[in-house]
N, C-alpha and C positions, 0 to 999 in steps of 0.2 A: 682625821677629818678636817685637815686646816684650809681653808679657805672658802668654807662652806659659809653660808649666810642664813637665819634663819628672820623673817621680817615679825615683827608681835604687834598686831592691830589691836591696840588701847583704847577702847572708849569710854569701859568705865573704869569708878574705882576698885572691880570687885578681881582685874585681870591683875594676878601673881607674878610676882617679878621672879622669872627665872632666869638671871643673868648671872646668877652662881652656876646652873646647871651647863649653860652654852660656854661659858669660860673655860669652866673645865673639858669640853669638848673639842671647846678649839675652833668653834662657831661663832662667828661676829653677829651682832643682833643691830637689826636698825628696828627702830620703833617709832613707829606712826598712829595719828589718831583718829585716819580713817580708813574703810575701804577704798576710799576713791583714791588717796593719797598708796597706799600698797599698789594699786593698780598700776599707778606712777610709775613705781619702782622698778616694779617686773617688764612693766614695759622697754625700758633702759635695758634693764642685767635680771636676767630669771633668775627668782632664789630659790637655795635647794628648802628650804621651810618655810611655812606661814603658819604662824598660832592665830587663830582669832575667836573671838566672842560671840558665840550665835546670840542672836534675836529675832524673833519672832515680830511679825508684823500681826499683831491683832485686830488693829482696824483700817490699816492703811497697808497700802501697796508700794512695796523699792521698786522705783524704776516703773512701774505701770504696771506688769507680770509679776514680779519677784516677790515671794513670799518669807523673806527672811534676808536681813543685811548681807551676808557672804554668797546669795546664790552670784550674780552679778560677779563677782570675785573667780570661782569657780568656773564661770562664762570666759572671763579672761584669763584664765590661767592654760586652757585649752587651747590656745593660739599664743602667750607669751610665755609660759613657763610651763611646759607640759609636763614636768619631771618635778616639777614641785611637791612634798610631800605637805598635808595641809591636817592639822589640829586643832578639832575646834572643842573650844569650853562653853558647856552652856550650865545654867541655873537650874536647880532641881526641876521647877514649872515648866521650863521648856524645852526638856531631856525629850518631852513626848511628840514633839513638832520637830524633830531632826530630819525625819523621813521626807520634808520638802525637799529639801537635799539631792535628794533621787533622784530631781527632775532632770538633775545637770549631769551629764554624763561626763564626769570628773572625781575619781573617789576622795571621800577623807580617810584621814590615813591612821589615824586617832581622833577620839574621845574622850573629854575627861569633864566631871559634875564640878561646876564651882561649889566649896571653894575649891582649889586643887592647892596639893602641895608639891611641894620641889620634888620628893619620891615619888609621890606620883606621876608627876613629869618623869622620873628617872626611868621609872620602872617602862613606862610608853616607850621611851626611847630604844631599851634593851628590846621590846614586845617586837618592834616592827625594827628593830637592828638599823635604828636612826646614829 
């Protein structure tokens, strides 16, 4: 898998640093601390993964539509990286508001509950033969 990229959108402190897991793969990892800045990215050079941080909008709107920080994301990954495989962690609370998601006809590719661990990351990766 060398020269594969995986991007990991950091916003908080609760997102796991799995840069033991990508090493041993052979996956370069660039990290950024937002959606809008990944956006950046893929624009330039599509990458083969995005990990990000769901959140839910409880009382405000991304974007004016968007019901959660990564739909936007997802919006552009359909016109810049369409081969992207995309993993998103989200917090116990808002496991249940994933289903926004839907609205973008772009899948995720994984799931995983923060906190997550490095095996859990591992085991995702075997699941969907990343």
């Amino acid at each position: 898998m060398s020269n594969s990229i995986v991007i990991s959108i950091i916003e908080s402190m609760m997102f796991p640093d799995f840069g033991a897991l990508y090493q041993r793969k052979g996956i370069e990892e660039l990290r950024v601390d937002s959606v809008r800045k990944a956006v950046t990215l893929v624009k330039k050079q599509p990458a083969d993964y995005i990990v990000a941080e769901f959140s839910y909008a409880y009382s405000t709107n991304y974007s004016g539509i968007y019901k959660s920080n990564i739909e936007g994301l997802l919006v552009s990954l359909i016109k810049y990286s369409p081969n992207t495989k995309v993993i998103v962690l989200a917090k116990k609370k808002e496991m249940q508001y994933l289903n926004v998601l839907d609205s973008v006809d772009y899948p995720v590719h994984g799931v995983l509950q923060l906190p997550a661990s490095l095996s859990q990351m591992e085991e995702l990766f075997l699941t969907y033969q990343i």
